[in-house]
Every structure is written in C-alpha cells, then in structure tokens.
MMTF fields as JSON, N, C-alpha, C and O atoms, coordinates in Angstrom:
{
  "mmtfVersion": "1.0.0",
  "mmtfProducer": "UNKNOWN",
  "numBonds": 479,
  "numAtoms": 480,
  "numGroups": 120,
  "numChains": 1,
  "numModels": 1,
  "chainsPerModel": [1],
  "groupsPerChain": [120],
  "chainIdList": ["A"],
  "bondAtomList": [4, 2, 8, 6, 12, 10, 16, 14, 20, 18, 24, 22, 28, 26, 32, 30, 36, 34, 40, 38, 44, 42, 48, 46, 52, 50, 56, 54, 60, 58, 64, 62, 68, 66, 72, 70, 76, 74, 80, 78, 84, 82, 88, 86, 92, 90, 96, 94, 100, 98, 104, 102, 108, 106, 112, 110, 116, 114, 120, 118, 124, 122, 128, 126, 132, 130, 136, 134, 140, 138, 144, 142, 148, 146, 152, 150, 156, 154, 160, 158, 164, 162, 168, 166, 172, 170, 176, 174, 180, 178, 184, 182, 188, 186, 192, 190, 196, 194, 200, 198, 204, 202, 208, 206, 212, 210, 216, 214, 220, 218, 224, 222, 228, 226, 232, 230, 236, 234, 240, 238, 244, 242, 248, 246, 252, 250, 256, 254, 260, 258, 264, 262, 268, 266, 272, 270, 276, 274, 280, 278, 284, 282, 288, 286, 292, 290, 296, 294, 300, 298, 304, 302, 308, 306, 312, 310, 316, 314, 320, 318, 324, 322, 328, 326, 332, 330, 336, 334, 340, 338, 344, 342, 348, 346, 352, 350, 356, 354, 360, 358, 364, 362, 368, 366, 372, 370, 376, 374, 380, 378, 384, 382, 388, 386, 392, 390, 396, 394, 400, 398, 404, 402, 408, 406, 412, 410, 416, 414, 420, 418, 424, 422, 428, 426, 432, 430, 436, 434, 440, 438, 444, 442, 448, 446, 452, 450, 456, 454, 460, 458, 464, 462, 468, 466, 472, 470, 476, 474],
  "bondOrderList": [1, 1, 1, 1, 1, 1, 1, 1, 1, 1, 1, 1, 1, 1, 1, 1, 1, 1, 1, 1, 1, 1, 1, 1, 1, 1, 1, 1, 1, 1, 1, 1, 1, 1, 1, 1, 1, 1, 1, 1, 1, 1, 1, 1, 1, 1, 1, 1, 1, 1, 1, 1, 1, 1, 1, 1, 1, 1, 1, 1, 1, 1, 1, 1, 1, 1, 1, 1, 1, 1, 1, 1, 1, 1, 1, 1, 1, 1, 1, 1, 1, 1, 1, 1, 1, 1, 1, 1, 1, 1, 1, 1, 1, 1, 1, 1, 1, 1, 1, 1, 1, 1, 1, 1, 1, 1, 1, 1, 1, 1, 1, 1, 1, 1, 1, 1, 1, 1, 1],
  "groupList": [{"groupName": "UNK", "atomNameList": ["N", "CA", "C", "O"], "elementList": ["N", "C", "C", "O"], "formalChargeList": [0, 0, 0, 0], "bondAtomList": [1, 0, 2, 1, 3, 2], "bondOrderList": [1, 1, 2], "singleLetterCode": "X", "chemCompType": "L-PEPTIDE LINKING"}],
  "groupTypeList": [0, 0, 0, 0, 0, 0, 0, 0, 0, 0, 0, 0, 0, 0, 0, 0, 0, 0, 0, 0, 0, 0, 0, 0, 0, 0, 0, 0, 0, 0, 0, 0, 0, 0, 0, 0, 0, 0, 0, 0, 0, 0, 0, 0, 0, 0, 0, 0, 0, 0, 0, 0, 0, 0, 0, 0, 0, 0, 0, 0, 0, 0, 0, 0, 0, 0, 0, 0, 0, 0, 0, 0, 0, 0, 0, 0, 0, 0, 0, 0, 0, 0, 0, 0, 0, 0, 0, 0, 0, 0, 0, 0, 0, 0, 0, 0, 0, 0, 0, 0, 0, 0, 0, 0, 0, 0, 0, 0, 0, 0, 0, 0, 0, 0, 0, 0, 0, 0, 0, 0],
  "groupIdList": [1, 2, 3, 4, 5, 6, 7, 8, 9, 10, 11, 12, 13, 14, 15, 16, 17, 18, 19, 20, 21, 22, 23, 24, 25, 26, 27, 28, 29, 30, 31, 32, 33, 34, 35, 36, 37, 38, 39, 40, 41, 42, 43, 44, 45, 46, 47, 48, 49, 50, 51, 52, 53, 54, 55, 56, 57, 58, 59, 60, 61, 62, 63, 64, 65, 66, 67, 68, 69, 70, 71, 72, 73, 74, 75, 76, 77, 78, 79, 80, 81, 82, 83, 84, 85, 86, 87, 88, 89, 90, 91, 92, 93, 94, 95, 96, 97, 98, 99, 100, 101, 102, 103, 104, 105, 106, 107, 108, 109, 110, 111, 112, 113, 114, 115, 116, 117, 118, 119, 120],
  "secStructList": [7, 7, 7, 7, 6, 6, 1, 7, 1, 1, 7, 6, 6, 1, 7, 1, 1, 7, 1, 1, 7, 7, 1, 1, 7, 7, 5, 7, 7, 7, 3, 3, 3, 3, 3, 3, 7, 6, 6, 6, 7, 7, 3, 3, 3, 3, 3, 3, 1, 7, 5, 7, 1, 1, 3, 3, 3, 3, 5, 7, 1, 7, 7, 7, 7, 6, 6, 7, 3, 3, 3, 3, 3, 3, 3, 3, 6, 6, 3, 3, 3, 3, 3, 3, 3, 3, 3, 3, 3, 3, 3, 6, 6, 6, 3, 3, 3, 3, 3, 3, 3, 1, 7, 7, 2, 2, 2, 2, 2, 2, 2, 2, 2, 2, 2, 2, 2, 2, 2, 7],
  "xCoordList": [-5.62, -4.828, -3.356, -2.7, -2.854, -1.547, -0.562, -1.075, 0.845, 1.692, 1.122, 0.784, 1.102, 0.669, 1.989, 3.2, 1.053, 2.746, 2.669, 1.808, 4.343, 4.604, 5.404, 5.776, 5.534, 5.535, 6.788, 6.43, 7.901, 8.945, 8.557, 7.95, 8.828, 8.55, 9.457, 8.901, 10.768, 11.517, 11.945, 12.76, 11.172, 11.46, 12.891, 13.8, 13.185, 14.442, 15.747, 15.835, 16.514, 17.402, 17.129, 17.945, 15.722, 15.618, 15.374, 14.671, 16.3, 16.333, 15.217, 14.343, 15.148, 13.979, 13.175, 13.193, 12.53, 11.782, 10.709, 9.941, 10.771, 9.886, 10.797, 10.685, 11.817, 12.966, 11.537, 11.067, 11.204, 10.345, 8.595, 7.748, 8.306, 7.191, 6.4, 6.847, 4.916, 3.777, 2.848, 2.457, 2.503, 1.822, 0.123, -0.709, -0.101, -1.385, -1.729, -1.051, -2.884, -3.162, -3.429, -3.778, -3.248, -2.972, -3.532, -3.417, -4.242, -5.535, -5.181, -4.623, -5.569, -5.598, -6.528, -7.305, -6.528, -7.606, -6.934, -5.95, -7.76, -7.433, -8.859, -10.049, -7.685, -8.283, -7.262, -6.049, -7.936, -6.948, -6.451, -7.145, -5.095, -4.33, -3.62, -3.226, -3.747, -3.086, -2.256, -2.627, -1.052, 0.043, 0.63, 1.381, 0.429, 0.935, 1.639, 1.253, 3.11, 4.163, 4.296, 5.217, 3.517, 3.396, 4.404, 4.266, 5.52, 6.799, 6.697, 6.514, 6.934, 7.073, 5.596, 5.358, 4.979, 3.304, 3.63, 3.312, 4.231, 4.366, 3.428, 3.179, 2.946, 1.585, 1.916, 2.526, 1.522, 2.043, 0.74, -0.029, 0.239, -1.247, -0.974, -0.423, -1.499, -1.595, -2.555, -3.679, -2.575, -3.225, -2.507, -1.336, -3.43, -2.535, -3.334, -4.52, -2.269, -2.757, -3.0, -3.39, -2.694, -2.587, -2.998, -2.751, -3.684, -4.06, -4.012, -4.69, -3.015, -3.833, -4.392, -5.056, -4.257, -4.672, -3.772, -4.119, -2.191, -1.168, -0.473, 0.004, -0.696, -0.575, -1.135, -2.279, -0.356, -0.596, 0.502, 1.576, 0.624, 1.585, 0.687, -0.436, 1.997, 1.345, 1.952, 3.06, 1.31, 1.885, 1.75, 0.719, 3.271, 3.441, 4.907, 5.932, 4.893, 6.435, 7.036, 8.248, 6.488, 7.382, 7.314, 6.238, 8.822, 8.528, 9.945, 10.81, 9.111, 9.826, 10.847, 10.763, 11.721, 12.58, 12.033, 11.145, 12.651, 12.4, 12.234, 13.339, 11.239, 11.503, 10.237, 9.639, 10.172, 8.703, 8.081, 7.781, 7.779, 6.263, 5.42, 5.7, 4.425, 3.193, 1.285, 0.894, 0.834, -0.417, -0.96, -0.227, -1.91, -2.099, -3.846, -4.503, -4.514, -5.611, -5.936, -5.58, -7.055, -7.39, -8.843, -9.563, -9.425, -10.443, -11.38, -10.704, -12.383, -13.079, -14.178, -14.347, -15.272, -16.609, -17.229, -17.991, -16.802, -17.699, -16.477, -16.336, -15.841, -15.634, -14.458, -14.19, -13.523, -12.269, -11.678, -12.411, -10.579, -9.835, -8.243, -7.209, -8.57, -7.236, -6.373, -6.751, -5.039, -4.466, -2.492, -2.038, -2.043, -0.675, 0.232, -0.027, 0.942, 2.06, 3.22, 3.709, 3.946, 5.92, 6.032, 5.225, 7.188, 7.568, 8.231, 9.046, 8.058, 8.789, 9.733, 10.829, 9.506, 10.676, 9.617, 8.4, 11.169, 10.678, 11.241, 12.403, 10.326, 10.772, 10.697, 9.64, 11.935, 12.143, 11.256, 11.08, 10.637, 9.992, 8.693, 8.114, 8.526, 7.139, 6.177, 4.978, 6.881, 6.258, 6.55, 7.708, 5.882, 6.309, 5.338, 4.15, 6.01, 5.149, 5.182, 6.138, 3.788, 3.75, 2.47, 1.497, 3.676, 3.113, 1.579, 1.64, 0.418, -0.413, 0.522, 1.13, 0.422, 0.517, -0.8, -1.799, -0.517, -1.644, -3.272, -3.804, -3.859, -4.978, -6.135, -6.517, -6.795, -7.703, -8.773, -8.627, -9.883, -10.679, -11.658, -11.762, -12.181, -12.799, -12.55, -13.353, -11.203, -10.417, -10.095, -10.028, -9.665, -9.531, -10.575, -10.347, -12.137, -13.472, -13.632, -13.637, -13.744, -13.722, -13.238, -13.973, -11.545, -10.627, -10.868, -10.445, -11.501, -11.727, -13.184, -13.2, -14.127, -15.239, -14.696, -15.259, -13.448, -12.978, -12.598, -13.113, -11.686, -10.645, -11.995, -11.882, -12.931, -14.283, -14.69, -14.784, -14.9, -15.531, -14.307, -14.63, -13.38, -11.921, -11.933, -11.838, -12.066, -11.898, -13.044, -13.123, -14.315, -15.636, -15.69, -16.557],
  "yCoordList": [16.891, 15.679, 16.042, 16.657, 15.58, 16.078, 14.867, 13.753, 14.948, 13.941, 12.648, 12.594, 11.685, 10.427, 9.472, 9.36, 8.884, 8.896, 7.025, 6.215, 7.052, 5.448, 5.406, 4.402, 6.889, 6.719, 7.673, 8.849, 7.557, 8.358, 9.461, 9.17, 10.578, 11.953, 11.452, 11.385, 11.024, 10.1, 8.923, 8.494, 8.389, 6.776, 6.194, 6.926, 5.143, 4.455, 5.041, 4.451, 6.107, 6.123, 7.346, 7.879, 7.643, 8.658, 8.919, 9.775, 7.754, 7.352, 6.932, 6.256, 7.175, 6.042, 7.791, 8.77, 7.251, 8.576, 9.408, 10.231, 9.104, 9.652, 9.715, 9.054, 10.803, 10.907, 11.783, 11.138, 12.828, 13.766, 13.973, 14.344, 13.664, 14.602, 13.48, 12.334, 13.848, 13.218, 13.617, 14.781, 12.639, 13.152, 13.072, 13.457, 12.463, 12.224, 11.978, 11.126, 12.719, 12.428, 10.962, 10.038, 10.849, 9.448, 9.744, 10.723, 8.677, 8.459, 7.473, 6.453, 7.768, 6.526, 5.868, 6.434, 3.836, 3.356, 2.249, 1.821, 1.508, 0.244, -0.517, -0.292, -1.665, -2.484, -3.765, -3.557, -5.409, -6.54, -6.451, -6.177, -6.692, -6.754, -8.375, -8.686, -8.982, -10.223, -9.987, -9.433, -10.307, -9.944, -11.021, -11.564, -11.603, -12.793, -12.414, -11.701, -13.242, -13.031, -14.235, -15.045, -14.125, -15.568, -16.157, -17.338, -15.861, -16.807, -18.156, -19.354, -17.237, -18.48, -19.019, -19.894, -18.178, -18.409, -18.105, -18.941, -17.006, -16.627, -15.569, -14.495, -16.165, -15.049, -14.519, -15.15, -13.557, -12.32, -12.11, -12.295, -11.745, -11.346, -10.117, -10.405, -8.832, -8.154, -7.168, -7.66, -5.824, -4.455, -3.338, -3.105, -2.475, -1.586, -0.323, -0.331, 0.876, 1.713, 3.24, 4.276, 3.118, 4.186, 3.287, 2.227, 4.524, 4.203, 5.428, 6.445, 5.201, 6.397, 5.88, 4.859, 6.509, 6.005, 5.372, 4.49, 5.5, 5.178, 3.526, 2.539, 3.841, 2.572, 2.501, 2.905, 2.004, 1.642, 1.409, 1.271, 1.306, 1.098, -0.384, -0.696, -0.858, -2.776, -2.954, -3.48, -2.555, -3.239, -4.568, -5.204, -5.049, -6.366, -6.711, -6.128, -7.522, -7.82, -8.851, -9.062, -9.325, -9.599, -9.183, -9.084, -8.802, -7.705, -8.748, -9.594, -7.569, -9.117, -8.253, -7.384, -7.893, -7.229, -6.084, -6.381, -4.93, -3.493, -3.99, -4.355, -4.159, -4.216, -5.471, -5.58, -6.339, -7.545, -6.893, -5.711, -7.736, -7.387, -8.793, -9.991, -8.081, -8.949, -8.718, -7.821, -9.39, -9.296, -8.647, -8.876, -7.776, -6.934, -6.878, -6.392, -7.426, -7.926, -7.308, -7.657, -5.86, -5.186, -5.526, -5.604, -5.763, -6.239, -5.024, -4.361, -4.817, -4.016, -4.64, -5.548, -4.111, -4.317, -4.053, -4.83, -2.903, -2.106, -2.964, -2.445, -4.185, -4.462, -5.16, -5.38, -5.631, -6.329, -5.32, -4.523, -5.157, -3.907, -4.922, -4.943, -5.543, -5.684, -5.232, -4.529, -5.768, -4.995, -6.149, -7.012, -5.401, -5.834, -4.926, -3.728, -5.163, -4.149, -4.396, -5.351, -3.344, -3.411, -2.923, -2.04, -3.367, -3.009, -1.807, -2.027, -0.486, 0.888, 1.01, 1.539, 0.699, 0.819, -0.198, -0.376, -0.989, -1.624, -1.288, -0.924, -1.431, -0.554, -1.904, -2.206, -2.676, -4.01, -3.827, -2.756, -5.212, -5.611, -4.611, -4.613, -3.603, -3.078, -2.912, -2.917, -2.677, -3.035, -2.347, -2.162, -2.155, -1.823, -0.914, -0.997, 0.277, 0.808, -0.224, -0.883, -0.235, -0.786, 0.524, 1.265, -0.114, 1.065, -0.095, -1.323, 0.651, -0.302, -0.067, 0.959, -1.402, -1.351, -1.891, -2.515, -1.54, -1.412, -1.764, -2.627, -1.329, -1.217, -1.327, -0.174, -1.734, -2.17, -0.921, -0.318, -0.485, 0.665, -0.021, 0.689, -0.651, -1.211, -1.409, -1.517, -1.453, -1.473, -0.696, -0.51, 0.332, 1.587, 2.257, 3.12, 2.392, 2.831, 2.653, 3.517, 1.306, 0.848, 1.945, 2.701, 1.913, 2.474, 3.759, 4.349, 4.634, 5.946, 6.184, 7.015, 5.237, 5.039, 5.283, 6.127, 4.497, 4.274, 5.52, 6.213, 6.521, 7.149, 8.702, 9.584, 8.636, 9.514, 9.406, 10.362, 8.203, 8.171, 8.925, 10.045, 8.605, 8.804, 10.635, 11.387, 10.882, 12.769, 13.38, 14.536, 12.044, 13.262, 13.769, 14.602],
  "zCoordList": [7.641, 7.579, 7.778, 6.939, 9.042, 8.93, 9.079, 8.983, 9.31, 9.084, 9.856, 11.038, 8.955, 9.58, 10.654, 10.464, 11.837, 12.543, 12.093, 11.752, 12.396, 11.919, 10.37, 9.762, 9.95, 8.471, 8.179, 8.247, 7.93, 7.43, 6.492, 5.461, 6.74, 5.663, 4.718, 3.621, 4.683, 3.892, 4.189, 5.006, 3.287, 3.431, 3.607, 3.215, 4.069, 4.334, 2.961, 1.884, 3.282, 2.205, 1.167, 0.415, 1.345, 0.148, -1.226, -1.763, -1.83, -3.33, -4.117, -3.575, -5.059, -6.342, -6.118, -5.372, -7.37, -7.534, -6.699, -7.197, -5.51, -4.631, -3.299, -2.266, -3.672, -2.213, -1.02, -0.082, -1.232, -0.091, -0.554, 0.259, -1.943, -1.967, -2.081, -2.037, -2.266, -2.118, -3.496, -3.591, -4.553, -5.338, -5.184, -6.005, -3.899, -4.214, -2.785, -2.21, -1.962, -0.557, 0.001, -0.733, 1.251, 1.756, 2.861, 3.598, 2.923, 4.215, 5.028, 4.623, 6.613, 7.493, 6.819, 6.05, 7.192, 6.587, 6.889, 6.286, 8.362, 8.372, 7.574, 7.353, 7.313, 6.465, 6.089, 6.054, 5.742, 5.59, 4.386, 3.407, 4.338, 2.61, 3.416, 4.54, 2.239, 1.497, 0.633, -0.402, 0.801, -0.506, -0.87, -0.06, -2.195, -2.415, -3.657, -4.583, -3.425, -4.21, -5.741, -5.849, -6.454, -7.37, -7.493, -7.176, -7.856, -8.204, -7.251, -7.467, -5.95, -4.69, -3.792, -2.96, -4.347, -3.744, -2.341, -1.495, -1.973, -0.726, -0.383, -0.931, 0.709, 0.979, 2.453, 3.317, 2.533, 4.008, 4.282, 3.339, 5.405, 5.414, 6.832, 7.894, 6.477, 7.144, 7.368, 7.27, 7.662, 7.646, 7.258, 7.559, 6.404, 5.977, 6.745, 7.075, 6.961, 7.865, 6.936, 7.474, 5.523, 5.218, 3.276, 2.702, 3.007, 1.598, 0.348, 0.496, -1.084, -1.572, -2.505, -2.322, -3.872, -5.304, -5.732, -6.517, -5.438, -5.704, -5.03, -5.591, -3.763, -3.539, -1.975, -1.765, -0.911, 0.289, 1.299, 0.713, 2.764, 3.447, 4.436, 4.833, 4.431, 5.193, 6.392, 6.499, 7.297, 8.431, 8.709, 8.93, 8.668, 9.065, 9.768, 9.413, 10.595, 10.798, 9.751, 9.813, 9.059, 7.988, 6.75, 6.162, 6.045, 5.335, 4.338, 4.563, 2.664, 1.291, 0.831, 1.699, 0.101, -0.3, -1.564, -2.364, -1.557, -2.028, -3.464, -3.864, -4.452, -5.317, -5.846, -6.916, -4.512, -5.423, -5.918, -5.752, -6.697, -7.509, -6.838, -6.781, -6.446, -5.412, -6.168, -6.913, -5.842, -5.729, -4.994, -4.031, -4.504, -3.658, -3.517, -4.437, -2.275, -1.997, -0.554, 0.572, -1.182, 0.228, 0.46, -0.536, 1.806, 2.2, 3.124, 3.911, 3.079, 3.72, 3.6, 2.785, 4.609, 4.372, 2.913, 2.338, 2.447, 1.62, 0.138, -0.969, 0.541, -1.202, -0.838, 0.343, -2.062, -2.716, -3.321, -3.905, -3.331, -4.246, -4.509, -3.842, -5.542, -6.127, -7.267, -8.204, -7.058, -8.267, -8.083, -7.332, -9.237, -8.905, -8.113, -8.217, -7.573, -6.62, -6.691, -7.295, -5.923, -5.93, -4.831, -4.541, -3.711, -2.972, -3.487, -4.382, -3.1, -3.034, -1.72, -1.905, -0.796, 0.717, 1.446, 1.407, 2.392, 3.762, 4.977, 5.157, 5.847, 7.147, 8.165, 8.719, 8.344, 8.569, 9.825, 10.406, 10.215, 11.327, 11.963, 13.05, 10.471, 10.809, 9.865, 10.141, 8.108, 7.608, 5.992, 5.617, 5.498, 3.41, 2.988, 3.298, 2.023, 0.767, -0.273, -0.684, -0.662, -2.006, -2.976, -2.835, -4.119, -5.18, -5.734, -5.691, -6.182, -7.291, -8.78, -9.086, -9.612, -10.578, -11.557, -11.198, -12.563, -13.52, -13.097, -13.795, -12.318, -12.119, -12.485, -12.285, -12.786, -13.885, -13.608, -12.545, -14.541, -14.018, -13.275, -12.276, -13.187, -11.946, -10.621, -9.694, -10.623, -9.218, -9.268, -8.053, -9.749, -9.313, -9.199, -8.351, -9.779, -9.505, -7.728, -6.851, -7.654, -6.179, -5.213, -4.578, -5.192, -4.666, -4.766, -3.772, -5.745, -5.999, -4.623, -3.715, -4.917, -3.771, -2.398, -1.701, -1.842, -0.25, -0.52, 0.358, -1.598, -0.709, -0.528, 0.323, -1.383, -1.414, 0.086, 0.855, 0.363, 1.722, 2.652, 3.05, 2.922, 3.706, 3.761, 4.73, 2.524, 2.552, 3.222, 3.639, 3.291, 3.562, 4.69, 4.951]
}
C-alpha cells in the first residue's frame, strides 16, 4: 500500500494534531457516504475514496467548513456503517477528512469487517 494519490502527505496547512503522521492504515474503498449536518439538516452526498478506523476522506465538490460535526453514513453492499464525524481538513472543490467520532461497537465491528476485507 503505498501513497494514495489525490491525498496530501500534509493536509492543507499542517496544523491540529495530525501535521505528517498516520496512526492507523488507510485503504482505497469506494463506497456512498451521506453527510448530514443536523443543525441545518444539510445533507452533501458523495464517495469516499479512502477509509480507516479513524475516519474517511469524501470526495465531493462541495465541501462544509474545518471543524462540523456531521453525521456520517457509509453505504456498501456488504452493510451501513454509521457514526458521528468532524471535519479535520478541506481540500476546496474536491473534497474533506472527516474524523469518526464516538462510534458505537457495532459500527465499529462492521467497519473492523470492511477494513479486514481491504488488507486481505
């Protein structure tokens, strides 16, 4: 698995606690994410091209500011994997890291399943 392209070795700027390193491997893995922002019930619907345990990257051309906290709704054949999320960096007019937040163990069981398949 080597550098995934599309994806900054450092994200826009550097800053917040993840300036260069990687704590946890990250897989290609298309698949549909829905990100809906509750406050405003703003929903984005895209693909994300990269997945870990941690969170995900969304390609979309429209992209919400560094910092939402969103709903985060990934679709595959093999299941639903939701959870809550935060924008970590946006990479205007292509697309966002989002971190998972609190995860429930079931959704993360799931998610532990895809990224099993992804390494084999």
């Amino acid at each position: 698995m080597g550098a995934f392209s599309g994806t900054p070795s450092n994200p826009t700027g550097g800053s917040g606690p993840y300036p260069n390193k990687r704590e946890v491997p990250r897989f290609s893995l298309i698949a549909t994410v829905v990100l809906r922002e509750p406050d405003s019930d703003t929903k984005i619907s895209g693909r994300i091209s990269e997945l870990s345990r941690k969170g995900c990257y969304v390609d979309s051309l429209i992209t919400l500011p560094e910092g939402t906290e969103l709903e985060v709704r990934i679709s595959r054949d093999s299941g639903v994997f939701e959870s809550q999320g935060r924008i970590v960096y946006v990479q205007e007019g292509m697309g966002m890291g989002v971190a998972f937040l609190e995860v429930a163990p079931a959704q993360l069981k799931m998610l532990d399943t895809w990224l099993a398949e992804l390494s084999a």
